[in-house]
MIDOSE-1310 file (N, C-alpha, C; in nm, 2 decimals, decimal comma, always signed):
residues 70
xxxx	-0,44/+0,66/-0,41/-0,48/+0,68/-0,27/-0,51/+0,83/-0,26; -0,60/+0,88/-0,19/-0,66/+1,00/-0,19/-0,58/+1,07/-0,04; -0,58/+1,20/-0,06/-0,51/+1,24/+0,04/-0,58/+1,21/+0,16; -0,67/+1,21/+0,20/-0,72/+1,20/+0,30/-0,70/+1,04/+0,37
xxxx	-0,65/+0,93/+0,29/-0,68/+0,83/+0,34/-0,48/+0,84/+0,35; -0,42/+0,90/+0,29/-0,27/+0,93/+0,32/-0,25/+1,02/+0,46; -0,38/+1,10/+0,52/-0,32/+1,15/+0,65/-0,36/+1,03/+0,73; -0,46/+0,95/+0,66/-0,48/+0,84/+0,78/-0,41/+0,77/+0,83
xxxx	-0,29/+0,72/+0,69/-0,25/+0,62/+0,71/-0,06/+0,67/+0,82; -0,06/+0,79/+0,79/+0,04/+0,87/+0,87/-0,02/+0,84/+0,99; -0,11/+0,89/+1,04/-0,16/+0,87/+1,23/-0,18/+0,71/+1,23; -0,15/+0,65/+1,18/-0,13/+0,50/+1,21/+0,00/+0,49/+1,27
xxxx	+0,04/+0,32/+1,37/+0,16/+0,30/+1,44/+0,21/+0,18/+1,25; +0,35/+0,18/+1,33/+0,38/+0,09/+1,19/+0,34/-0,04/+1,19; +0,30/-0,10/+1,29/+0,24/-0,28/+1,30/+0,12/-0,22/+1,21; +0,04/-0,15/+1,24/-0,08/-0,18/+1,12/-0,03/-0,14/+0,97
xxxx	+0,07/-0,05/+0,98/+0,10/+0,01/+0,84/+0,16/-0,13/+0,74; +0,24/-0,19/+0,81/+0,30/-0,29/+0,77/+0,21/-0,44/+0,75; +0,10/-0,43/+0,84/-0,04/-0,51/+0,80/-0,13/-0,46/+0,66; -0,16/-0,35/+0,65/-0,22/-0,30/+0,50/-0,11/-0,31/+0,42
xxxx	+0,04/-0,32/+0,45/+0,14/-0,35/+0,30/+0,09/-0,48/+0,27; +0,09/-0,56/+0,40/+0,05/-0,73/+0,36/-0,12/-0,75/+0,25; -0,21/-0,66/+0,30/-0,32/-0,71/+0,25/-0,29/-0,65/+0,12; -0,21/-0,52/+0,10/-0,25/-0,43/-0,04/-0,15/-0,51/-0,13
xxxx	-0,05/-0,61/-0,09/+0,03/-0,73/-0,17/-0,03/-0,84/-0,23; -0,15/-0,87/-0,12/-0,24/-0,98/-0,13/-0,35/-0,95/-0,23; -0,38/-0,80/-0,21/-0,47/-0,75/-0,35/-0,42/-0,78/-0,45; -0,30/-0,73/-0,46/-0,22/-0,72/-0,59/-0,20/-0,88/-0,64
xxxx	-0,15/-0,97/-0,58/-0,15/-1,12/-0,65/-0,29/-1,19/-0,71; -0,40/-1,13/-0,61/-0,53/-1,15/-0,63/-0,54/-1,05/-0,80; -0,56/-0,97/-0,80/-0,53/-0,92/-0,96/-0,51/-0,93/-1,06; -0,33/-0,98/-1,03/-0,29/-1,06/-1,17/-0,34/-1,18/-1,19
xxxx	-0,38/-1,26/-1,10/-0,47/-1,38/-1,12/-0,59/-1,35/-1,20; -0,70/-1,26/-1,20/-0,77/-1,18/-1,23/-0,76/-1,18/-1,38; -0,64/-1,16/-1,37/-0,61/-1,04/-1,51/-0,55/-1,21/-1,63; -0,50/-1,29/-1,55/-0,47/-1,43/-1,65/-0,59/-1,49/-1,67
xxxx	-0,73/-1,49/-1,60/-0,79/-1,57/-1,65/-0,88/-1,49/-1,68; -0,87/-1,35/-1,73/-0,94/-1,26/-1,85/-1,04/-1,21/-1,71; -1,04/-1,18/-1,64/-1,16/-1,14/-1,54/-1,16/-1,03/-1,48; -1,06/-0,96/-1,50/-1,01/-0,79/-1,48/-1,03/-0,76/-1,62
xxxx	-1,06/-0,63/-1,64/-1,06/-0,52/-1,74/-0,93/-0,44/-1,72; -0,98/-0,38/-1,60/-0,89/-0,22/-1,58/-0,72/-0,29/-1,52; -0,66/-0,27/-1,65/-0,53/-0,32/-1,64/-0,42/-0,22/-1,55; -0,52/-0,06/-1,58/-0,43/+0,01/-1,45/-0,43/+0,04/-1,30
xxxx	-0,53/-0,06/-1,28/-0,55/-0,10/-1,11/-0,44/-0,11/-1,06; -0,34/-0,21/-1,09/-0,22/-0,27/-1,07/-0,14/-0,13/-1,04; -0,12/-0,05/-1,15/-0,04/+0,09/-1,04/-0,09/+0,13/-0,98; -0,20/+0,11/-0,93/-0,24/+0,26/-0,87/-0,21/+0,12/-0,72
xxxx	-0,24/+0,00/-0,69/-0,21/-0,06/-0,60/-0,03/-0,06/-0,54; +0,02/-0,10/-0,66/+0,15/-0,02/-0,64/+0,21/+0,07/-0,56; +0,12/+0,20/-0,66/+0,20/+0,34/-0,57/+0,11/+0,30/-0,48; +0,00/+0,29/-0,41/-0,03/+0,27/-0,27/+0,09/+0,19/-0,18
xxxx	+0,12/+0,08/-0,22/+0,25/+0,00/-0,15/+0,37/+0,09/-0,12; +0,39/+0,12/-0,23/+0,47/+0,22/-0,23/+0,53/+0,38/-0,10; +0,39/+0,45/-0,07/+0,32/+0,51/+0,00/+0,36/+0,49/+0,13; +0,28/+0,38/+0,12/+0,31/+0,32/+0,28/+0,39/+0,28/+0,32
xxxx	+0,48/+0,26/+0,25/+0,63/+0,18/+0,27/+0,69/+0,25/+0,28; +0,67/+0,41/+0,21/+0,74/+0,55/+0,27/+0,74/+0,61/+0,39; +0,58/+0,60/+0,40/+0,53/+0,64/+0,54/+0,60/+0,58/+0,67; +0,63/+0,40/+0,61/+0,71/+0,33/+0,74/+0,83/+0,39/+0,75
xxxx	+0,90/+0,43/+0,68/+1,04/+0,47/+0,63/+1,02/+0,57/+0,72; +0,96/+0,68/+0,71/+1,00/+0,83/+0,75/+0,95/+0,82/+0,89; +0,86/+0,72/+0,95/+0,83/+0,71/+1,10/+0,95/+0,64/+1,19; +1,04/+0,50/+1,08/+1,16/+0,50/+1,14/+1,29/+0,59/+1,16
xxxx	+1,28/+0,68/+1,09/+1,39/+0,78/+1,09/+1,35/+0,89/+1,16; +1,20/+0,87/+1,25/+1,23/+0,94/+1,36/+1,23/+0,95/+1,45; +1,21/+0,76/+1,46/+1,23/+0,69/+1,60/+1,42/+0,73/+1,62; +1,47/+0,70/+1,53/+1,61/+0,66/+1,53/+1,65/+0,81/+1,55
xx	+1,62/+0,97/+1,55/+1,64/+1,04/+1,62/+1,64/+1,12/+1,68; +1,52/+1,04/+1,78/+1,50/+1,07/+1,92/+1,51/+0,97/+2,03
C-alpha cells in the first residue's frame, strides 16, 4: 500500500475501514484459489494483501483508542 492511499485510508470513519478489511479478505481467498488452479504467477501478491489487512486493522485499532480517550 503506498503512502498516499494510507493517509486515505486514516481520513476514513471505521464502517468503511472495516468494509475494505471485508473486500481485501475476499481478494485474498479469491487468490489462493487462483494460485490452486495454477492461474496466479506472482505468489507474492498474497503479502503484500496481507500487510494491507494488516494496515487497516491498525488504523481501526488506533482510531478506537481514541475514541476511548475522549
Amino acid at each position: 500500500m503506498k503512502k498516499n492511499e494510507l493517509t486515505n485510508f486514516k481520513a476514513k470513519k471505521t464502517a468503511d475501514l472495516k468494509i475494505s478489511v471485508l473486500t481485501k479478505k475476499r481478494e485474498l481467498t479469491l487468490f489462493y484459489s487462483k494460485v490452486a488452479s495454477s492461474g496466479e504467477k506472482n505468489l507474492k501478491k498474497s503479502q503484500n494483501i496481507k500487510r494491507d489487512i494488516a494496515q487497516i486493522l491498525t488504523i481501526i485499532r488506533q482510531k478506537e483508542l481514541e475514541e476511548v480517550k475522549t
